[in-house]
C-alpha positions as CSV (number, residue, x, y, z in Angstrom):
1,X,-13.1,6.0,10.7
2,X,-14.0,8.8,13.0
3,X,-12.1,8.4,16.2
4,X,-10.5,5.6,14.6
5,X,-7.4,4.4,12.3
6,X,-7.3,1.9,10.0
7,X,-4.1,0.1,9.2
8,X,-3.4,-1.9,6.2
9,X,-1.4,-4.0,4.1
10,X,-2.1,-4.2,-0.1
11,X,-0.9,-6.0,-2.5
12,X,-1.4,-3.3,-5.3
13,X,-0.8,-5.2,-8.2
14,X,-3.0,-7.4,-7.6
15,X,-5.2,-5.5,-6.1
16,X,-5.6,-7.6,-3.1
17,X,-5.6,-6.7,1.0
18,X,-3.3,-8.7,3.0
19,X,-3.9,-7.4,6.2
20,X,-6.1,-5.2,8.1
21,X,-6.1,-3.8,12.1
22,X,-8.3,-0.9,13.6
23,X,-6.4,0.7,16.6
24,X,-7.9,3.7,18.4
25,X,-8.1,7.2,17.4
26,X,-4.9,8.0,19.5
27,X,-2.4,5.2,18.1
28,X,0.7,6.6,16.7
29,X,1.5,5.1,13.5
30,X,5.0,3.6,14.6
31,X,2.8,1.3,17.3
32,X,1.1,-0.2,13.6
33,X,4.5,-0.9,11.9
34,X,5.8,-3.6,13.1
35,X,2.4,-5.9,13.3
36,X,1.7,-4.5,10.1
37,X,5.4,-6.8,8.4
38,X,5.0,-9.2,10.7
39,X,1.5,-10.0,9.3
40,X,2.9,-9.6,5.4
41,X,5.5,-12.0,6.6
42,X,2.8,-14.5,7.6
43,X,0.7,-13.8,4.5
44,X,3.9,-13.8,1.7
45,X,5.0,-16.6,4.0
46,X,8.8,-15.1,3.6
47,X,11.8,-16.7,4.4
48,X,15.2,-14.8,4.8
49,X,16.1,-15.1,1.3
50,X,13.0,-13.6,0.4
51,X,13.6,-10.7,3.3
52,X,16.6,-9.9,1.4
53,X,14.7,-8.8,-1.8
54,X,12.3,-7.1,-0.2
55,X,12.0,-3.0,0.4
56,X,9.8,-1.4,2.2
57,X,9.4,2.2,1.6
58,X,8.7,4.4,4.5
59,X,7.4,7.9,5.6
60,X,8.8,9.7,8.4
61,X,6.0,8.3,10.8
62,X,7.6,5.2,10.5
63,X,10.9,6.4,10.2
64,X,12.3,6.0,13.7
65,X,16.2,4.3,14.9
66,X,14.0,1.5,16.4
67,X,12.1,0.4,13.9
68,X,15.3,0.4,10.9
69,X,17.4,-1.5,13.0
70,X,14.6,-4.2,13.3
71,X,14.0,-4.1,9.8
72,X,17.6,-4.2,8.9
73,X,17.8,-7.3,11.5
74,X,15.5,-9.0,9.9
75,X,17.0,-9.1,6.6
76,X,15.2,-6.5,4.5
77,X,16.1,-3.7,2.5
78,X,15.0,-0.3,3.5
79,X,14.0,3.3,2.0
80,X,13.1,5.7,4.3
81,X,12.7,9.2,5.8
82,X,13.8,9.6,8.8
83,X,11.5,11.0,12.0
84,X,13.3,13.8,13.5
85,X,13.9,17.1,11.5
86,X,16.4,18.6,14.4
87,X,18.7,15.8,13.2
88,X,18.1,16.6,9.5
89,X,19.5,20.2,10.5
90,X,22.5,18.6,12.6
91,X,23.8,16.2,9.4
92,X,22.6,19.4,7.0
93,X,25.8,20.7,8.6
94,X,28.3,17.5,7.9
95,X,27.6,17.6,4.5
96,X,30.3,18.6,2.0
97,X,28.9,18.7,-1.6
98,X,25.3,19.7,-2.3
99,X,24.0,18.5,-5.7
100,X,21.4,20.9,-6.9
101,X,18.0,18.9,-8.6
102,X,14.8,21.4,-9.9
103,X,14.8,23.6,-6.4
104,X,16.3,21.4,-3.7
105,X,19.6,20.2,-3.3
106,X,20.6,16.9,-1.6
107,X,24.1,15.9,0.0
108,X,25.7,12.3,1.3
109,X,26.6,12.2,4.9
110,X,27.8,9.6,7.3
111,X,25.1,7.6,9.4
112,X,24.4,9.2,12.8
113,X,24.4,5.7,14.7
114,X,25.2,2.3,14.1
115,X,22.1,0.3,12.1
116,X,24.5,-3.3,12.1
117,X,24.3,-2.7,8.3
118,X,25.9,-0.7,6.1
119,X,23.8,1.9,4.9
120,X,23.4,5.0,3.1
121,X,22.0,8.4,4.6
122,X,20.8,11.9,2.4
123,X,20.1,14.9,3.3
124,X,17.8,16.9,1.6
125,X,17.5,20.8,1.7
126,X,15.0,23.4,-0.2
127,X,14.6,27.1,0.5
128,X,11.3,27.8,2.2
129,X,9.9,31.4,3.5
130,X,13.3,32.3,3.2
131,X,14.7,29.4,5.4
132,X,16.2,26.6,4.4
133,X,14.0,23.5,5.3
134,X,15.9,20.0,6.0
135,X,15.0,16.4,6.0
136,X,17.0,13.4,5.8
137,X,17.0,9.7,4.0
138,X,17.7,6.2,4.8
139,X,18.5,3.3,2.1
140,X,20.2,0.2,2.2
141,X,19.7,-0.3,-1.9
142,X,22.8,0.5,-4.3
143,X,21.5,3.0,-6.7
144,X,23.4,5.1,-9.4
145,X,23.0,8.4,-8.2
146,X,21.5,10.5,-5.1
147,X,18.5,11.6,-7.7
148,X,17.5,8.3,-8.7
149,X,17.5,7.3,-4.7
150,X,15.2,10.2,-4.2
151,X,13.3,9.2,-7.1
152,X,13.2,5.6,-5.9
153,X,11.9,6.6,-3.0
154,X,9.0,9.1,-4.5
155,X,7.6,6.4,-6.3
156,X,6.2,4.8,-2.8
157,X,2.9,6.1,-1.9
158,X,-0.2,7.0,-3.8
159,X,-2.1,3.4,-5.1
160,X,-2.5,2.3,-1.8
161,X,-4.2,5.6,-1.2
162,X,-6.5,4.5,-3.7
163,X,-7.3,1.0,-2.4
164,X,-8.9,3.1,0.4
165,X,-10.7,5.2,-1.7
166,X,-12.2,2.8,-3.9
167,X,-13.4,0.7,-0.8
168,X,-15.0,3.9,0.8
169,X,-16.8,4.6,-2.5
170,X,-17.7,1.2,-4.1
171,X,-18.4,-0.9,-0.7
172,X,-18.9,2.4,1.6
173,X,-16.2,1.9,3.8
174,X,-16.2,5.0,5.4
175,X,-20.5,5.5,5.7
176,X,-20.6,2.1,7.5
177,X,-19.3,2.7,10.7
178,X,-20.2,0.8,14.6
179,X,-20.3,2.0,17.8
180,X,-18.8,-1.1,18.9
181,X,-14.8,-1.1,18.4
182,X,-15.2,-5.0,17.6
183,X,-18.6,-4.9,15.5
184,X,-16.6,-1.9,13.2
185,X,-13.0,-4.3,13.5
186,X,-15.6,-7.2,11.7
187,X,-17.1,-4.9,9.1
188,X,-13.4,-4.2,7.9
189,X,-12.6,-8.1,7.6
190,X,-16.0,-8.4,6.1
191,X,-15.0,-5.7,3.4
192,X,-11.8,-7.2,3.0
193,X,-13.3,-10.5,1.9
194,X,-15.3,-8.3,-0.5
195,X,-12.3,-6.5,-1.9
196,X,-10.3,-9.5,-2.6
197,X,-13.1,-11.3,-3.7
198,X,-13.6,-8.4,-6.4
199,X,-10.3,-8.7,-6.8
200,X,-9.7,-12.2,-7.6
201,X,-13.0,-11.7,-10.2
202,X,-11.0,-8.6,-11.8
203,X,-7.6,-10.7,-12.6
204,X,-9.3,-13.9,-13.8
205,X,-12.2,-12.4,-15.4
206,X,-11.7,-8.7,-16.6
207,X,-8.0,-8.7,-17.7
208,X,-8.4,-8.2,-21.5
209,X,-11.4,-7.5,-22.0
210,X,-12.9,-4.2,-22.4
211,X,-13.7,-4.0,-18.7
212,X,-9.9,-4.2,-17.5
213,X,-9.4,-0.4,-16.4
214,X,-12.8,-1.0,-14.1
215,X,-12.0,0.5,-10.4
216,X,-14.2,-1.4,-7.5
217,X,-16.9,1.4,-7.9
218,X,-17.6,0.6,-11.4
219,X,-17.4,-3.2,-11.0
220,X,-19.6,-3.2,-8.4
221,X,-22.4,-0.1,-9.9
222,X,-21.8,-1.1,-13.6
223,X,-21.4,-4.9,-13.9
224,X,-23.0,-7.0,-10.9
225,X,-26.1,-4.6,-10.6
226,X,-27.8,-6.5,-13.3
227,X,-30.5,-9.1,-12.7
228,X,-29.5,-12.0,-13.7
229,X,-29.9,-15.9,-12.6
230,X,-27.1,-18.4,-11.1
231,X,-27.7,-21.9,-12.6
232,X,-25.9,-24.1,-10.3
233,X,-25.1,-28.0,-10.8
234,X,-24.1,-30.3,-8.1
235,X,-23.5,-27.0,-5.9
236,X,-21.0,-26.0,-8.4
237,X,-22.1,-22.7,-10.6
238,X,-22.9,-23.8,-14.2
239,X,-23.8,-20.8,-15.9
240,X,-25.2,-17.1,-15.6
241,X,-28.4,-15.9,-17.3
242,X,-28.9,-11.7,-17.5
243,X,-32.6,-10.9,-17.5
244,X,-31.9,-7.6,-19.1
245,X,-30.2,-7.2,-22.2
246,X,-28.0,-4.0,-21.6
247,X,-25.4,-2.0,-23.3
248,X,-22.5,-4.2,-21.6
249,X,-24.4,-7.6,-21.8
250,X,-22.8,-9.5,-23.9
251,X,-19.3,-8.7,-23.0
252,X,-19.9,-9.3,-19.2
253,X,-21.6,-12.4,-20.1
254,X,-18.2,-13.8,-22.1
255,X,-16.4,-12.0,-18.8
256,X,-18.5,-14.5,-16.3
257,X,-18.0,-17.1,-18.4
258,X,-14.3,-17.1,-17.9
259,X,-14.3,-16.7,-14.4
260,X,-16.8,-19.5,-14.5
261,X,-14.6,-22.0,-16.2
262,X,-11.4,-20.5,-14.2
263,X,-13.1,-21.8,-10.9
């Protein structure tokens, strides 16, 4: 959004939203972390048994002393890069081993403060214009090696970079946009009942069938932009006729048919 950011919460394997919150142009995102797990919480409903098999993975936006500590309170299990690079370069200079992996190395050092959990901190150092470059790590998890942590924590992003992209290309997200800051808040809910309507019609409908690998976009452009009819029975949808017989026809037919029955 132009002036604008969008905070959110998906479920990527299921290709669902859990949470959405617009905050101005100016909002730092460590003032969107916390409301961001407290609303999973509420949507996952979990309890502190749950908490302790949970990660989150985080950047260094959300990286701060603050915000690990009342994760760590809470129960969870962390990954994370930490916010401040002038204490990378500090614990750079406490570590006594570098391991060297492709061209960066990465060293174990002792946690800078007290998190009121035992956890484990990495530095991580690659050569740069001639300068060595330092940032540092955060995890909680037990892993076999300080190359599978880094790899661990690599695997985060990307997919939820995509749920944004296929909702600014298949329900234009990002052409839609209010002058109001509560009339553009409601379009995003709006969208998100799309999605996850979309979504739900994706896992119960096109998982198996020939349509599986469909992104929004393609649902949206390629399957429901047929004219069709909705025969409906005691307010309950019956069955759907296509008034054009096209390429895909017969397979989307058998694909609405499932959903149908799965309702």
């Amino acid at each position: 959004m132009t002036g604008r950011q969008l905070a959110r919460v998906s479920a990527i394997k299921y290709r669902e939203t859990l949470w959405s919150e617009l905050y101005p142009g100016n909002q730092h995102t460590v003032q969107c972390f916390q409301p961001a797990v407290l609303a999973t919480e509420s949507s996952l409903e979990l309890d502190h048994s749950q908490r302790k098999r949970t990660v989150w993975r985080m950047d260094g936006g959300a990286g701060t002393d603050d915000h690990l500590k009342w994760l760590l309170a809470r129960g969870y299990q962390v990954i994370a890069k930490g916010l401040s690079h002038f204490r990378a370069a500090k614990l750079a200079q406490q570590a006594k081993r570098w391991d060297a992996y492709d061209d960066w190395w990465l060293a174990e050092v002792s946690p800078p403060i007290d998190y009121g959990r035992s956890i484990r901190v990495f530095v991580r150092r690659r050569l740069k214009d001639d300068k060595w470059r330092h940032s540092y790590y955060l995890s909680t998890l037990q892993l076999p090696s300080k190359g599978y942590f880094l790899d661990f924590y690599h695997r985060r992003g990307g997919a939820e970079v995509e749920q944004f992209r296929q909702d600014k290309s298949g329900l234009n997200l990002a052409t839609r946009r209010k002058q109001s800051f509560t009339g553009q808040l409601g379009y995003i809910l709006l969208t998100d009942l799309a999605h996850n309507l979309l979504a739900d019609f994706h896992h119960k409908a096109l998982v198996g069938s020939r349509f599986e690998n469909y992104g929004l976009k393609r649902i949206v452009r390629d399957l429901l932009n047929m004219p069709g009819r909705l025969i409906l029975e005691n307010n309950h949808l019956k069955r759907v006729e296509l008034l054009t017989l096209m390429k895909n026809s017969q397979d989307l037919i058998i694909c609405l048919e499932k959903y149908i029955s799965a309702e």
